[in-house]
N, C-alpha and C positions, 0 to 999 in steps of 0.2 A: 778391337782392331781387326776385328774378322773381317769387317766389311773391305778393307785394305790388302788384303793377302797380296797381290799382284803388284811389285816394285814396277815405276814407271820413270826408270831413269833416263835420261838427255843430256844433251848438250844445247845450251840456248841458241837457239836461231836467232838472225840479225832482227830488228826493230822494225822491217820494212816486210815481212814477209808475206802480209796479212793480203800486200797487192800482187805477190808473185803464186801463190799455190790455192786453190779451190779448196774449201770447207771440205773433206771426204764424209760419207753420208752418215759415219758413226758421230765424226764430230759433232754434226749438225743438230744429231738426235741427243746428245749429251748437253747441247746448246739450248734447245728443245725444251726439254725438260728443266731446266737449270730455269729460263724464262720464265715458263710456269711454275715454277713454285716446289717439282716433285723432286727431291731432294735423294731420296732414297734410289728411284730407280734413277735418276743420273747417276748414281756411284755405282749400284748394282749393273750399270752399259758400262760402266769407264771402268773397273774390275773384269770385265769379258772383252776388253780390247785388248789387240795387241801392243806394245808401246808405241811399235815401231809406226803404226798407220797414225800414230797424233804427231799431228806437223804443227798445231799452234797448243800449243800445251799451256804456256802463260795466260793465254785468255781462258781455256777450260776452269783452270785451275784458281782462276779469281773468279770465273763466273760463279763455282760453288761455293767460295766465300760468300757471295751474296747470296745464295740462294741459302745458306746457314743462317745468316741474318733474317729473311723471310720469314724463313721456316722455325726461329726461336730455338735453333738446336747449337746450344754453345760446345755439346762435347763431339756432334759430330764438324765441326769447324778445328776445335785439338785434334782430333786422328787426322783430319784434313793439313792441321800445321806438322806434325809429326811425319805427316806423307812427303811435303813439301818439302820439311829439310833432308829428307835421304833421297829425294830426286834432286839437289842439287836448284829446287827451282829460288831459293828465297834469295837468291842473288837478283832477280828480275826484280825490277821497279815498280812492275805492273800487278807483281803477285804480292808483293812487299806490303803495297798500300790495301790492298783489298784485305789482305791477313790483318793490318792495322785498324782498318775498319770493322771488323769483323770482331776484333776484340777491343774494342773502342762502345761497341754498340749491345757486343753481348757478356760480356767481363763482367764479373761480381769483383775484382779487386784489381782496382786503376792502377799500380803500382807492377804488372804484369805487363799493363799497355804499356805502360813504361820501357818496360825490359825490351820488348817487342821493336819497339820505336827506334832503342840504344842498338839493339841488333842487325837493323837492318843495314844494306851494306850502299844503298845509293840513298838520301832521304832529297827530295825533291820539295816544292811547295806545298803539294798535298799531304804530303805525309806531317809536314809542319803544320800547316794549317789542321790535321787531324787532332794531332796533342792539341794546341792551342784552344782549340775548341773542347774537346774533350775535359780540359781542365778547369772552363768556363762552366759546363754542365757537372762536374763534379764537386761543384761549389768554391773551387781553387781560383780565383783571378788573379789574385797575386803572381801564381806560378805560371800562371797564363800570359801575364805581361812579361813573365824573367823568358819563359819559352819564346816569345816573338823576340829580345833582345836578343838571345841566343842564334834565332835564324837569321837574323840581319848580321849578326857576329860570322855564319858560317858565307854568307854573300847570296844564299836564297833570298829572291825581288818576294814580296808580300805580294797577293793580289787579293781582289775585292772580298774574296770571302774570307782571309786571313784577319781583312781592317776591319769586317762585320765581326767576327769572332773576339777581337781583341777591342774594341768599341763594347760590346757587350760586356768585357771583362770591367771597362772602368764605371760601366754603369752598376755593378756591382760593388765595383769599390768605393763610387761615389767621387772619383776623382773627373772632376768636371775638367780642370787645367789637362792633362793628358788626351782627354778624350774630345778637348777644341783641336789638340797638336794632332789628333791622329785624323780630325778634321780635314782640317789643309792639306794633310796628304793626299786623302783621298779625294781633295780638287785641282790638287795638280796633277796627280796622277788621270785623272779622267774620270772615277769611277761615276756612275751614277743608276747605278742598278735599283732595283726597288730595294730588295734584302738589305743591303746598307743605309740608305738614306733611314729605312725602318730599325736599322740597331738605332743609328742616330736620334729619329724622333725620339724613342723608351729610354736613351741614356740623357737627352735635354728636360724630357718628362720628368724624371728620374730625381733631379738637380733642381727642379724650379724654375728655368728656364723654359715658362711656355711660351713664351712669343717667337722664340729660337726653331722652338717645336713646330709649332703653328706656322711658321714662314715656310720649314722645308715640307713640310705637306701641301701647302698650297702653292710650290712651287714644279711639284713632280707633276708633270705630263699626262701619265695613265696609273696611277696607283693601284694596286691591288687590292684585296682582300685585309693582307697582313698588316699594308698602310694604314688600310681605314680600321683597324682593329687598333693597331699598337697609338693611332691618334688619337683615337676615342677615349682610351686607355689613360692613354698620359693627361688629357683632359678632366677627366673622371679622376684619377690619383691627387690633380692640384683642384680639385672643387671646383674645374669650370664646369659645373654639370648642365646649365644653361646650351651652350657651343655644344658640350658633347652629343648632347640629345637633337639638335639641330642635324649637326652632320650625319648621324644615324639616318634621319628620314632624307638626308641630301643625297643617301648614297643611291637613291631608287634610281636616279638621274643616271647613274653611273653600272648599271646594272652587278651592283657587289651586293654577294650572298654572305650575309655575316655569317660564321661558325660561332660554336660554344664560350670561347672567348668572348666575342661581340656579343652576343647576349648576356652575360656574365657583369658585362661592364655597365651595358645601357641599363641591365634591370636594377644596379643598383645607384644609377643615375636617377630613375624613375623612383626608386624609394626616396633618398636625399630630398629632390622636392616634392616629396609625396604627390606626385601626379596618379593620379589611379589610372583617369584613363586609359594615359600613354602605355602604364604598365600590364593594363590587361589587355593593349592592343598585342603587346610585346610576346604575351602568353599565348597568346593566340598563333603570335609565330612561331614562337617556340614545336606548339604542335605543330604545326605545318610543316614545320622545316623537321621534323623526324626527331627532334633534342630534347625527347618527353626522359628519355631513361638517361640522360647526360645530368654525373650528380654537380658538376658546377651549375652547371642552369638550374637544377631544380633546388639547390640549395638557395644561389640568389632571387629566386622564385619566395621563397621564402622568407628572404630574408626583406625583398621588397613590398612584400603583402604587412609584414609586421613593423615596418616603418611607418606604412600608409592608415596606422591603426586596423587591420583587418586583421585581426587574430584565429579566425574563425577559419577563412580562405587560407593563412599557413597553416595551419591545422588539417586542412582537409586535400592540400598537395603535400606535405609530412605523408600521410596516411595513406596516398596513392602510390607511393616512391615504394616501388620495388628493391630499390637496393639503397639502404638506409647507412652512413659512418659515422663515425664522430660528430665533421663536419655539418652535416645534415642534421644532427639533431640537435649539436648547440646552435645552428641557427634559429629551430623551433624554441628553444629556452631564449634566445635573444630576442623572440619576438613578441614572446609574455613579458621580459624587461622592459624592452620598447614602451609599451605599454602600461606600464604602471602595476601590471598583472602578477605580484612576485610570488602568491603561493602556489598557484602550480607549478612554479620552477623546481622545487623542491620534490614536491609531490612526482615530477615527471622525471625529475632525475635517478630517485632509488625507482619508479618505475623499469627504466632502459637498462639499469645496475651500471649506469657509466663510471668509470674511473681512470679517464685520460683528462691529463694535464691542460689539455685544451681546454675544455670546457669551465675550471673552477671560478676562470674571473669572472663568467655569465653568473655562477654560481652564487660568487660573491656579493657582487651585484647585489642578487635578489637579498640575501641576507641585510645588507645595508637598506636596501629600501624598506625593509619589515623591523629595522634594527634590532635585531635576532642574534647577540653577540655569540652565546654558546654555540649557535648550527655555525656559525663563521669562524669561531675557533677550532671547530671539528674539519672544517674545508682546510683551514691552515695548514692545521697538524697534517691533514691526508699531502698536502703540498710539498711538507717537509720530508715527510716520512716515503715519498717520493724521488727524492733526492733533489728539488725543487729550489732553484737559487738564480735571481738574476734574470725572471723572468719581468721586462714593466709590466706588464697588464695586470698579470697577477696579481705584482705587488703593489701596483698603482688601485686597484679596486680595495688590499685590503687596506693599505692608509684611509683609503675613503671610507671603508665600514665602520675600523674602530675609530675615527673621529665622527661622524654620525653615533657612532653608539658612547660618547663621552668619554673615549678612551685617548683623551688625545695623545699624550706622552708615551702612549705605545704606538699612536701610527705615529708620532715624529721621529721614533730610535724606528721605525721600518724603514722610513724615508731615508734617514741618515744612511741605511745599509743598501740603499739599493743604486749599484755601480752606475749605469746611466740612464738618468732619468728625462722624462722627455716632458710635451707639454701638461698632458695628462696628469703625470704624477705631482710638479708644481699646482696647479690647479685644485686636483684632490688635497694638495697641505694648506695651501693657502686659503681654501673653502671649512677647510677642517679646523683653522685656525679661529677663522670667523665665526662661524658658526657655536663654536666654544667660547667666546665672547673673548677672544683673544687679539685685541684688535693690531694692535701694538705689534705682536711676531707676526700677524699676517700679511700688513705692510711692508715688514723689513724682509719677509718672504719675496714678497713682488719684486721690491728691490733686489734684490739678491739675485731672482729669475735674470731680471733684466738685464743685472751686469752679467749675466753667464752668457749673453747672447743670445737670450731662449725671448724669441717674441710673442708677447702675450697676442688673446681671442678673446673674443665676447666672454666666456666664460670666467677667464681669469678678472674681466673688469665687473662682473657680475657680482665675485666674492671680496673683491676689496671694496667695490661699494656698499655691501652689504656691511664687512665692518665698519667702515666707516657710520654708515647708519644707524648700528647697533652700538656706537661708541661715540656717540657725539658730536664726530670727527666732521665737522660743518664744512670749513675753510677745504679740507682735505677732498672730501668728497666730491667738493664742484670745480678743482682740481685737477681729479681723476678724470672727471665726468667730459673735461674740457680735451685734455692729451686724448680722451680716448677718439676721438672724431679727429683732431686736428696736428697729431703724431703720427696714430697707428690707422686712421683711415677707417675707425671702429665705426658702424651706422647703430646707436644706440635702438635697441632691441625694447621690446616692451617689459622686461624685466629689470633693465636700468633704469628705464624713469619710473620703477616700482620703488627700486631702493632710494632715488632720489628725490620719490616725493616722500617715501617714510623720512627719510632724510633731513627732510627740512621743516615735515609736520611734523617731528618729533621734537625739531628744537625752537618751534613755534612759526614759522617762514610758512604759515598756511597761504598766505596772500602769492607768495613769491612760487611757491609749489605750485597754486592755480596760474599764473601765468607759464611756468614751465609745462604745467598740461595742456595748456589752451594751446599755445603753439605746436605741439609735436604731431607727427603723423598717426598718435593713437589716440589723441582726443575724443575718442567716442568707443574708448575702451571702457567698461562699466567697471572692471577689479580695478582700474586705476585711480577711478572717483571713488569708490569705495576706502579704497586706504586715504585716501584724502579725508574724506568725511569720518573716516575712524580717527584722525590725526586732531580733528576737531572736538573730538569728545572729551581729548586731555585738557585742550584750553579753553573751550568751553566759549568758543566765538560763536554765537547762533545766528547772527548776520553772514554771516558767511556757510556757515552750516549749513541755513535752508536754501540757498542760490547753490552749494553742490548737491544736496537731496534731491532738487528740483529737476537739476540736469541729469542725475542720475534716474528718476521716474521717467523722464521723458524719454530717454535711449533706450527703459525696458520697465514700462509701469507694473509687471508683475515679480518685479525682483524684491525679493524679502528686504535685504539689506538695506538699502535706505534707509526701509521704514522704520528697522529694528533703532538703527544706529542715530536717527534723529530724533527718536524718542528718546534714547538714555543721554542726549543731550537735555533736551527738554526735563528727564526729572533731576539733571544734573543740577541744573538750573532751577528747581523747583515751580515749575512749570507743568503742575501736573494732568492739567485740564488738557494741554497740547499735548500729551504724552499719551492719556485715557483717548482723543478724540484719534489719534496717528492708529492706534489699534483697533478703533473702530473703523476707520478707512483700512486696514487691512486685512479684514474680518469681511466688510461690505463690497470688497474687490475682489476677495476670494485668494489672495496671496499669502502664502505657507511657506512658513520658517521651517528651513532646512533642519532636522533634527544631527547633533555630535555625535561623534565615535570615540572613545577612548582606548588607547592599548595598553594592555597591561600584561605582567609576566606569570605568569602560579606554577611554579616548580620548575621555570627552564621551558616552559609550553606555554606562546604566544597566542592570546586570547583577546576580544576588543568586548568592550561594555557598550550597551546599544540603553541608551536613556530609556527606549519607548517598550522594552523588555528587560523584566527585574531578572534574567538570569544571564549567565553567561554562554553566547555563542559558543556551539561543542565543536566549531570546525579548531585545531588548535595542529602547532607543528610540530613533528617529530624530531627525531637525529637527523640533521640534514644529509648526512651522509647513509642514512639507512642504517647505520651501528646502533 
């Protein structure tokens, strides 16, 4: 309180004085200072005045509440309020709100701001509007809506930035119904500021509602920066990444400077449909625009190089990043997932020594794709022993480990414990189901999704067609295969008509599987003639066998497979002269059979057998966790 020693008590002058008396040159210089920033010698002048020369003391006295905020000094703003209440000034409205502000912005415990708020003796719009918001950003919306019922209770009119603050609250809450009603208000009332219409877009984004979204953006006049960010945004959040990426290069028309955000969003637009291009145009602005050290950019830098399969290019902006967190490096572990790449995950993990909660599902992940059950019960354990409960991601990657690793009845008693589960985690049971040759509960799983409301993706028709496949399930699968285009609007993937033509070659429908391949848009996919022609080995059609061989030579005359696969029809057949002469056209064409991999376990340390070497590979994995 040193800096304080001089009491500067008053009596408040009327609301109008500001046009009746001239600044005197101390004021000025206290004004001065406070402007720029120097904090210290404004109170150092304002402790060597007399009282009596400050004739507008309300405005001094909230000028250096801002200039507290500036300047990141929350205890010189306390002796500042301390001053405040033994001058009598905190009855002023003017100094009330900037004291609010002040601890609204530099407060470590909201519940102070509170007191602050409850203390003041006139509370105006701003001052409500300050809570409201305040309690939007401290993650409270709930209380954020009871605080705007409260100001309408006391007869404070809202204005624009009250319905932006409380708009923002239900985009939090996810209350779509509310946030139509605080709509209307804000079209009767007039408003149509950018900052509003923009809570709006991010709370219709938010809901699903893109066309809602999309309307009030194309209906604003001069949009901003924050417009074309928070559109992109909500675009990018519901997979219109197509539009997003459009409007990104639309804005040059408009002369908007993206910031961090807008990069943030487009570069993981540009990952989603693996455009490289676009995404190393995007890099290139990034540098230009000065956002080389911004860690949201250069994480989604990252994260969109390891989308695009470029493992190498996130590795080597990983490696430039000056200031490396969490964030940042599970996206480098995400980008080896991405990829298929899961033993460095491990390896890079006790590298960093990370041990935040964020990272384990990348973590996991990698585990299930190596099906490495002990390192994934060691990531568990660290999860629990974390105090870890009710995370989905988490617990949605380990359902999907221990059912990849045969453990089904342990990821179903996980699933059962995990409070709410989203598309993901159905997905992971129901693949987990299948894949354990469980055709029967992974059905009744889908079912069960779907009456909970939860609408299936490509994914989820991926794994029920798979049981079905793996389970005979003929009638069923074409079925599925039908809703999934003509319900859900599904565009069957080249992964579906994989399971539906194992599907139907498995239970002899090889004729009917080649009419289903003939027509589809991957018709000159070569794995999907392949599994057709493998589907032929069981029944041993060679009329049909060599008309898929045939087609399958032609699309890529150096692909083993064919060759391999209509020979072991041929000595299926006993055939063996056509079997001897197919190897000798594969011998005189110069085409090589892909040599296997096998993996196997020795002592808890994952190891693969390589045919073409009688020992075993010494690369092998540790304690995932480094223990």
């Amino acid at each position: 309180m040193r800096l304080f020693t001089k009491r500067h008590y008053s009596s408040l002058l009327p609301h109008n004085f500001k046009q009746n008396i001239p600044n005197p040159p101390r004021e000025s210089e206290i004004l001065q200072h406070c402007k720029l920033g120097s904090l210290f010698e404004a109170i150092k002048l304002l402790n060597s005045t007399n009282p009596c020369e400050l004739s507008i003391k309300p405005v001094i006295y909230a000028s250096l509440f801002q200039t507290c905020i500036k300047a990141h000094s929350y205890n010189h703003g306390l002796q500042l309020h301390s001053h405040v209440i033994k001058s009598g000034l905190d009855y002023d409205r003017f100094v009330g709100n900037s004291l609010l502000s002040m601890y609204f912005k530099l407060g470590f415990d909201f519940s102070e701001t509170r007191k602050v708020f409850d203390n003041l003796f006139e509370k105006d719009v701003i001052s409500w509007t300050s809570m409201i918001s305040g309690y939007v950003r401290a993650d409270k919306p709930k209380e954020s809506i009871e605080m705007f019922g409260k100001m309408l209770e006391f007869g404070v009119e809202p204005n624009a930035f009250t319905l932006s603050a409380v708009i923002k609250a239900c985009s939090e809450i996810g209350d779509l119904r509310l946030g139509v009603c605080f709509h209307g208000v804000m079209f009767v009332r007039g408003f149509d500021s950018n900052y509003i219409v923009s809570a709006l877009i991010d709370m219709y984004g938010r809901n699903d509602c893109i066309e809602e979204c999309r309307r009030l953006f194309d209906e604003m006049s001069e949009p901003d920066a924050v417009c074309w960010t928070t559109v992109i945004s909500a675009l990018t959040r519901n997979d219109r990444f197509k539009e997003a990426l459009g409007l990104f290069y639309l804005h040059r028309e408009y002369s908007f400077f993206p910031d961090a955000f807008t990069f943030g969003s487009i570069l993981t637009v540009c990952g989603n449909l693996v455009r490289v291009k676009q995404g190393k145009e995007v890099h290139a602005k990034v540098i230009t625009s000065g956002y080389c050290g911004n860690l949201v950019v250069e994480s989604s830098l990252l994260d969109m190089y390891g989308k695009c399969g470029l493992v190498e290019d996130s590795r080597r902006v990983y490696d430039r990043m000056q200031n490396k967190n969490v964030v940042s490096r599970c996206a480098l572990l995400g980008a080896y997932c991405q990829n298929g790449d899961f033993k460095p995950v491990l390896s890079l993990f006790r590298e960093m020594g990370m041990r935040d909660m964020y990272c384990f599902g990348t973590l996991i992940r990698a585990c299930a794709g190596l099906t490495v059950v002990r390192q994934g019960k060691e990531v568990h354990c660290q999860y629990l022993r974390k105090g870890g409960w009710g995370d989905v991601i988490i617990e949605s990657a380990l359902v999907d480990l221990y059912a990849k690793c045969g453990y089904i009845n342990y990821a179903h008693r996980i699933f059962l414990r995990i409070p709410a589960r989203n598309l993901i985690t159905w997905n992971a049971m129901i693949s987990g189901f299948a894949q354990n040759g469980n055709a029967g509960e992974a059905l009744s799983m889908f079912t069960e999704m779907v009456n909970q409301g939860n609408k299936p993706d490509c994914i989820t028709f991926i794994a029920v067609l798979f049981a079905c496949s793996h389970s005979g399930l003929v009638d069923q699968g074409r079925e599925y295969f039908k809703i999934m285009d003509e319900v859900y609007k599904i565009n069957a993937g080249i992964e579906h008509y994989s399971c539906m033509v194992d599907l139907l070659g498995r239970a002899g429908f090889i004729e009917e599987a080649e009419d289903l391949l003939g027509k589809s848009v991957y018709r000159d996919d070569l794995s999907l003639w392949g599994a057709l022609l493998g589907a032929c080995t069981s029944y041993s059609n060679l009329h049909v066998a060599e008309r898929i061989a045939k087609k399958m030579m032609e699309l890529n005359p150096k692909h083993h497979l064919s060759y391999v696969l209509l020979a072991n029809i041929y000595r299926a057949l006993g055939q063996w002269d056509d079997a001897e002469n197919l190897r000798k056209l594969m011998k005189d064409t110069g085409v090589q059979k892909v040599p296997g991999q096998s993996w196997i376990d020795i002592k808890n340390k994952g190891s693969y057998l390589d045919p073409d070497n009688s020992g075993f590979l010494q690369n092998r994995y540790l304690s995932a966790t480094g223990e």
